[in-house]
DRENDO-1510 file (C-alpha; in Angstrom, 1 decimal, always signed):
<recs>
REC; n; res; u; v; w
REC; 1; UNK; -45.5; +64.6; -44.5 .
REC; 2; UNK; -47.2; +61.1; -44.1 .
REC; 3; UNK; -50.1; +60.1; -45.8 .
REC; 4; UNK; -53.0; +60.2; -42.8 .
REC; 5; UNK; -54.3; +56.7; -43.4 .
REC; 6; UNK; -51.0; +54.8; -43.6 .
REC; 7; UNK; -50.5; +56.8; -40.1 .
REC; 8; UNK; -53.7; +54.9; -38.8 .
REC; 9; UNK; -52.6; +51.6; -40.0 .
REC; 10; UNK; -49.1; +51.5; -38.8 .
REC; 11; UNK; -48.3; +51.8; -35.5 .
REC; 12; UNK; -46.0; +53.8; -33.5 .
REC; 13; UNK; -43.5; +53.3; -30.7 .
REC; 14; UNK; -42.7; +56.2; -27.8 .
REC; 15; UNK; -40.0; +55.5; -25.4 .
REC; 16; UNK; -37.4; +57.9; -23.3 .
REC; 17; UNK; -33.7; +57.7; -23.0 .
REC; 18; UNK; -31.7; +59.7; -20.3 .
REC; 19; UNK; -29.2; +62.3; -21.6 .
REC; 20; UNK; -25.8; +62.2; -20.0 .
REC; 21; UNK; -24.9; +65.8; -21.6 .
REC; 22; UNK; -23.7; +68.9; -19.9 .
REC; 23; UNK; -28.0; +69.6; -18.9 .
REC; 24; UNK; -29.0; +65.7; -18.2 .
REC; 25; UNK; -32.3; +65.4; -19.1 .
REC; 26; UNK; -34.2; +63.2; -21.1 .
REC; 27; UNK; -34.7; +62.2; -25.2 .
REC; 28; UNK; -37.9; +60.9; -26.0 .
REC; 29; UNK; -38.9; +59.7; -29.3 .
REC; 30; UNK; -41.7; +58.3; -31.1 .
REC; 31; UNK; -41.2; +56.4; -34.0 .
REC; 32; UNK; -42.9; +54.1; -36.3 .
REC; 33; UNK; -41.6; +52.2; -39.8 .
REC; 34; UNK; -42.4; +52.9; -43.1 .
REC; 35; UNK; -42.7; +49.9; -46.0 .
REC; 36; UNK; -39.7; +48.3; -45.7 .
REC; 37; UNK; -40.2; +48.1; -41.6 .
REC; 38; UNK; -37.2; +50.4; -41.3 .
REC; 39; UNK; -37.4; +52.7; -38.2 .
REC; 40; UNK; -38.4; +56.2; -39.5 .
REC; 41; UNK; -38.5; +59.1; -36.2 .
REC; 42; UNK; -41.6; +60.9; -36.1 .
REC; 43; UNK; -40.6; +63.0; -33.0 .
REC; 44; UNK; -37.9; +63.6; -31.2 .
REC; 45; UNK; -37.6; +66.2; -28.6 .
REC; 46; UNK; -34.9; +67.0; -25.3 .
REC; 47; UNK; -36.0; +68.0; -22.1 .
REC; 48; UNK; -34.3; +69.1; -18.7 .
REC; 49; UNK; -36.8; +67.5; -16.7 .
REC; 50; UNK; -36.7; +63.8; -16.1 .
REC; 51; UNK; -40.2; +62.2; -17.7 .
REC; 52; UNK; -43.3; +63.7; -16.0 .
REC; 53; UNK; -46.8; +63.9; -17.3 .
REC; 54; UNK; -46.0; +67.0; -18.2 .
REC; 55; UNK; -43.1; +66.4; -20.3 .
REC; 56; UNK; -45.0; +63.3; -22.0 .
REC; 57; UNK; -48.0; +65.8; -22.3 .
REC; 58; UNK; -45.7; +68.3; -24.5 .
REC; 59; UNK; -44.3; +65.4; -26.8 .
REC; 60; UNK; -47.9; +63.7; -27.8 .
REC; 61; UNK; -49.1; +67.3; -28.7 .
REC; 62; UNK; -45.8; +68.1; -31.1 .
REC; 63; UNK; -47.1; +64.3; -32.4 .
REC; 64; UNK; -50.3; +65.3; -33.2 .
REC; 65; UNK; -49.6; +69.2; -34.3 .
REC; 66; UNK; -47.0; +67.4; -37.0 .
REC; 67; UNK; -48.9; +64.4; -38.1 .
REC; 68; UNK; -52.7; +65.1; -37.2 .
REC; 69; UNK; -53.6; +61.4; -38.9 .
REC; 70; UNK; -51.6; +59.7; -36.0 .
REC; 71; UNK; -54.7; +60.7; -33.8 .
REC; 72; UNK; -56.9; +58.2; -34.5 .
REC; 73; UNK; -58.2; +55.1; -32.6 .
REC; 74; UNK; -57.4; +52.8; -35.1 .
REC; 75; UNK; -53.4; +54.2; -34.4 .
REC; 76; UNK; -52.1; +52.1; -31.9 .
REC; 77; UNK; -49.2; +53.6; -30.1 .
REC; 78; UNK; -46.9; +50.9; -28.0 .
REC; 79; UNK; -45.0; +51.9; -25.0 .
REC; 80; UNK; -44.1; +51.6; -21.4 .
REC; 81; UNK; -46.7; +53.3; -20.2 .
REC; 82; UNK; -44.6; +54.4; -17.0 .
REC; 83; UNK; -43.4; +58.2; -15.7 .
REC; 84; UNK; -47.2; +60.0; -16.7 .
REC; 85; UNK; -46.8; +58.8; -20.5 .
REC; 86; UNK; -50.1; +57.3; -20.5 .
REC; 87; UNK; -51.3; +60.3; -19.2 .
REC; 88; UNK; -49.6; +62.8; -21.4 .
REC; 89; UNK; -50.7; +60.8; -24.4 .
REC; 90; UNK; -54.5; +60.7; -22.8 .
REC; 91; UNK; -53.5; +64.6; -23.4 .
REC; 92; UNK; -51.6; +65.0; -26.3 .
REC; 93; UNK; -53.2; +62.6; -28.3 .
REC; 94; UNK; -56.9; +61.8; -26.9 .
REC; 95; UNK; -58.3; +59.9; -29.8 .
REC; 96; UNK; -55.2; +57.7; -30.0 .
REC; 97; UNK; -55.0; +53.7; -28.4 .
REC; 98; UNK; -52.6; +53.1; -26.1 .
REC; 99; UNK; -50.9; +49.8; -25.8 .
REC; 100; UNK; -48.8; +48.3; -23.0 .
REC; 101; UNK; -45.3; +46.8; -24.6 .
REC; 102; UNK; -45.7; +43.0; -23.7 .
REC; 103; UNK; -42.0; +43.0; -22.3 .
REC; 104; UNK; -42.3; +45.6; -20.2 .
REC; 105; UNK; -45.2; +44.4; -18.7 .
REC; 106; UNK; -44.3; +40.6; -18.4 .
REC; 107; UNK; -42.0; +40.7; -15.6 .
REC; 108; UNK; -44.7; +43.0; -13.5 .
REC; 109; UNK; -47.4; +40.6; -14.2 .
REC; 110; UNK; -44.9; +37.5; -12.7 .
REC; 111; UNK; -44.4; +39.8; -10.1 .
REC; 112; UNK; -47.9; +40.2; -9.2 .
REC; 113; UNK; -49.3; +36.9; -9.8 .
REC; 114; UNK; -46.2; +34.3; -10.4 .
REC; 115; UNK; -44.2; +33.0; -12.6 .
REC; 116; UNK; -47.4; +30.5; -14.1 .
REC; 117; UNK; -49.2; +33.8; -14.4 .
REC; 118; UNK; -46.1; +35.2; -16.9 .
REC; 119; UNK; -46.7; +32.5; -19.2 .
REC; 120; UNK; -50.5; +32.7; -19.9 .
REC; 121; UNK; -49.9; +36.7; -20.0 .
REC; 122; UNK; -47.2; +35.3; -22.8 .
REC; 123; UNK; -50.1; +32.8; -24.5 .
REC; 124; UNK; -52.5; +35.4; -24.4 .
REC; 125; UNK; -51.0; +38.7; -26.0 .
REC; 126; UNK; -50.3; +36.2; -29.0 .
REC; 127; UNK; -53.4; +34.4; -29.3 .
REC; 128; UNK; -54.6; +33.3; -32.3 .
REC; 129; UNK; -58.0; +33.9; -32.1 .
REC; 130; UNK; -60.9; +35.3; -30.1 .
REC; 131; UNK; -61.7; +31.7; -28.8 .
REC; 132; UNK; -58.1; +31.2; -29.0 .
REC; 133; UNK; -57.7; +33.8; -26.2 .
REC; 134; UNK; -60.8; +33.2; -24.0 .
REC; 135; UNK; -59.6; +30.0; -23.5 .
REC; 136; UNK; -56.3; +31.3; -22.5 .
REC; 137; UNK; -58.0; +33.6; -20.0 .
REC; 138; UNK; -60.3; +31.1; -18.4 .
REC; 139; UNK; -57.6; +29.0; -17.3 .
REC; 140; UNK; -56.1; +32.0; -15.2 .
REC; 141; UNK; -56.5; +31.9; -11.7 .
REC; 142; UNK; -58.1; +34.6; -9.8 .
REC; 143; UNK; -54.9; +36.2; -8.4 .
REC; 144; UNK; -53.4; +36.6; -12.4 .
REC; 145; UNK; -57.3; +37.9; -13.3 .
REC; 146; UNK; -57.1; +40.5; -11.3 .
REC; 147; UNK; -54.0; +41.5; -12.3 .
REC; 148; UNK; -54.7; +41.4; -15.7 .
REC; 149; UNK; -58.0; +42.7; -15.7 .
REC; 150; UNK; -56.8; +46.3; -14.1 .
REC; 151; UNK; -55.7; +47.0; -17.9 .
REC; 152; UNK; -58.4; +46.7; -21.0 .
REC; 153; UNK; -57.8; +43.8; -22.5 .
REC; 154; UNK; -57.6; +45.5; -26.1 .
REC; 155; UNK; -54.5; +47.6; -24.6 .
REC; 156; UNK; -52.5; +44.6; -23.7 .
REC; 157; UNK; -53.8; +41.6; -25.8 .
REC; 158; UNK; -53.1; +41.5; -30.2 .
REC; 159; UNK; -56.1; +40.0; -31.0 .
REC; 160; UNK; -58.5; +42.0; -28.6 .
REC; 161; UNK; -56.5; +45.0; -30.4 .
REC; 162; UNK; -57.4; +43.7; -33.6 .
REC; 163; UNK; -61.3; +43.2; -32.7 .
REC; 164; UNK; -61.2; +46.8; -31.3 .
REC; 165; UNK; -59.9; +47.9; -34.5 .
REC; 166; UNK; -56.6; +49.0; -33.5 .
REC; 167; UNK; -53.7; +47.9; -36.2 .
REC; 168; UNK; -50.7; +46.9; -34.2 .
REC; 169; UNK; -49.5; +45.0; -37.4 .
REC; 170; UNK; -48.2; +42.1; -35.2 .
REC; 171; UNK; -46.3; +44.3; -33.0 .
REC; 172; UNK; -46.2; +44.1; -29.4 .
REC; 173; UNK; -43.3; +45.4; -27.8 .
REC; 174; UNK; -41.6; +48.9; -27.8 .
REC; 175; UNK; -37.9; +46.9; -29.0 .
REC; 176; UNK; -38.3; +49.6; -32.3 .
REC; 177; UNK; -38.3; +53.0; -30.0 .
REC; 178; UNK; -35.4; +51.0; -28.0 .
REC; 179; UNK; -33.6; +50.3; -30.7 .
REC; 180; UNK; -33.7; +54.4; -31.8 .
REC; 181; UNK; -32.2; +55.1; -27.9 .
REC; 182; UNK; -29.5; +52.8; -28.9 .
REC; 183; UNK; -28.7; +55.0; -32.2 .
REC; 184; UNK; -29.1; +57.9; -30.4 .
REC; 185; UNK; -25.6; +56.4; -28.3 .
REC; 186; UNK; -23.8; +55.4; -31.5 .
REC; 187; UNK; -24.5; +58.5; -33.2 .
REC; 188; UNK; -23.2; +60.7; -30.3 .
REC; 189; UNK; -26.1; +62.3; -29.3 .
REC; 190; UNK; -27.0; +61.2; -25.5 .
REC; 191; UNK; -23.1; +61.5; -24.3 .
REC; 192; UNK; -22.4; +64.9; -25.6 .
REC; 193; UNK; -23.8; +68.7; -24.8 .
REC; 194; UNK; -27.2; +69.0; -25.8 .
REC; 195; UNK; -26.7; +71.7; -28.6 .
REC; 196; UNK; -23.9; +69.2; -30.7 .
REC; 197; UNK; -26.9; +66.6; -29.8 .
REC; 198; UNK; -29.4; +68.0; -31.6 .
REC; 199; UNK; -27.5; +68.8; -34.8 .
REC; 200; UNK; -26.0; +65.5; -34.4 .
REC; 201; UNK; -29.7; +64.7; -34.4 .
REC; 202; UNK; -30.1; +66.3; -37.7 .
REC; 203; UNK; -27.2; +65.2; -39.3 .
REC; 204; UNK; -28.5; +61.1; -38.2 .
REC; 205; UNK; -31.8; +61.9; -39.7 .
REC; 206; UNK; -30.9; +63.1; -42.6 .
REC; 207; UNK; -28.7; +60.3; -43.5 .
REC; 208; UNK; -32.0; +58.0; -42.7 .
REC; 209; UNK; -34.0; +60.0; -45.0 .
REC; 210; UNK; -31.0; +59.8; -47.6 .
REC; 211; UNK; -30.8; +55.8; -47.0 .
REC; 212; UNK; -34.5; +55.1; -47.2 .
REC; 213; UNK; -34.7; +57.1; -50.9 .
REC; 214; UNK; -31.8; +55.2; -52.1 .
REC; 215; UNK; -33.2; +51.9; -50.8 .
REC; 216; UNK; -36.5; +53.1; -52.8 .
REC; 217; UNK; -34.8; +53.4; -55.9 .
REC; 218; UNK; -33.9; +49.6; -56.4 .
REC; 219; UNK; -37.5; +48.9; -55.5 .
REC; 220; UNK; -39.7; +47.5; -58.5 .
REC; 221; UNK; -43.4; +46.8; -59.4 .
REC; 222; UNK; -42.1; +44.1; -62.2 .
REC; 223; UNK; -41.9; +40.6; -61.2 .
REC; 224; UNK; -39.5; +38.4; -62.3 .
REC; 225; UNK; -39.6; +36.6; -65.9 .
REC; 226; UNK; -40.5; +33.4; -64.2 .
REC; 227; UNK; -43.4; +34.7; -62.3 .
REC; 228; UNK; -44.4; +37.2; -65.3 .
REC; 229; UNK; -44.2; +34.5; -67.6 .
REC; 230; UNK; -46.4; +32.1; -65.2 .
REC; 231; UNK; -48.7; +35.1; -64.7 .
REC; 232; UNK; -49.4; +35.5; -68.4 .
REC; 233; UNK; -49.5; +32.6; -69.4 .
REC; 234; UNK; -50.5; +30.1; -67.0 .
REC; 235; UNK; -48.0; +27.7; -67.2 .
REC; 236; UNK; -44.0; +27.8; -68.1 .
REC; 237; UNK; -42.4; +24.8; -69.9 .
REC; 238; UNK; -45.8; +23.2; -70.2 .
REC; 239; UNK; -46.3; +22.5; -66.6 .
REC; 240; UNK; -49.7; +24.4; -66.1 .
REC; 241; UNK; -50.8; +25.6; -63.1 .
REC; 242; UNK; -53.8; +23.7; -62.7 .
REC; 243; UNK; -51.3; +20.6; -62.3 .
REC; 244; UNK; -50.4; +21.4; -58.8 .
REC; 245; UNK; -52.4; +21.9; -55.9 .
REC; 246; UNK; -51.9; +23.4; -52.6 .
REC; 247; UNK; -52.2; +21.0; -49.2 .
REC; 248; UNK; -52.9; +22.8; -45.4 .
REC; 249; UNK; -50.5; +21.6; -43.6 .
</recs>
């Protein structure tokens, strides 16, 4: 089980992949990454249906029923937003923010408002800072502001995530849940029936779970003898520490 407050902190990622098996169907998943940033699966599920509110409804409230820290507004959960998921999360998960996966929404917004309009969306998910990003947004034009403004700002932009308290931990796009729907092909799970799927499933996560603890093991609190000896000491070889300073660039 995951702590509840590292749940809050790191976000998640929810996408869905079709199944080609003997039912069709769809896979969606919800994952997130533990301290290394490797992909760990929250939630997987299989449905008949194609993606439906009421599909998207059924996977938020597994989410919350197994990890009850995920619902949080501090969470911030990156997706498509398309097919009712917004809707089902709304649902599933009501305390949870939502947040709209930069490059799914880019080529929409160039749609919408032109291909100017696609690169101050661009400047203004990563904006620096608060001023950073107002300036950003004053130079839009009213066709791209109307656009844009259809969406809360803290659901599309990083920083006005950040100032809404919503830890995206510099993440913006869904590429983590997409990367899982390309597993699920290499580990035979979307081309095959749906039963050897989800034991194939099974067998995929284990072998995660069996990586990740291996990959734990090598992991060390001790710094090296350089830096413990620096550490200590203050200095190594008599250069002292107070001898070199630090210049912004």
């Amino acid at each position: 089980m995951w702590d509840a407050g590292l749940l809050e902190r790191t976000p998640s990622e929810t996408d869905g992949a079709h199944s080609e098996g003997d039912c069709g169907g769809t896979f969606k998943s919800t994952v997130t990454y533990d301290a290394n940033r490797n992909l760990v699966a929250l939630v997987v599920d299989h449905s008949i249906f194609n993606e439906d509110e009421i599909r998207w409804t059924a996977h938020y409230r597994k989410l919350h029923d197994e990890y009850p820290g995920i619902d949080h507004p501090s969470h911030g959960n990156i997706s498509d937003q398309d097919k009712g998921l917004e809707a089902g999360r709304k649902k599933g998960c009501a305390l949870m923010s939502g947040f709209h996966c930069y490059k799914h929404r880019w080529p929409h917004v160039g749609q919408h408002a032109g291909a100017k309009a696609m690169k101050e969306y661009m400047e203004a998910v990563y904006a620096y800072s608060e001023r950073h990003l107002n300036f950003i947004l004053a130079q839009m034009n009213a066709a791209t502001k109307t656009y844009i403004d259809k969406i809360p700002h803290a659901e599309q932009f990083k920083r006005s995530a950040f100032l809404a308290g919503v830890s995206l931990r510099n993440y913006s796009t869904q590429q983590g849940a997409e990367s899982f729907n390309g597993k699920l092909i290499s580990r035979n799970v979307r081309h095959v029936p749906v039963l050897d799927a989800m034991a194939n499933i099974v067998s995929m996560l284990r072998d995660d779970i069996v990586s990740a603890y291996n990959q734990a093991l090598t992991c060390s609190d001790h710094a090296p003898p350089r830096i413990r000896t620096m550490l200590r000491t203050g200095g190594e070889d008599e250069k002292l520490i107070e001898k070199f300073s630090c210049k912004w660039q």
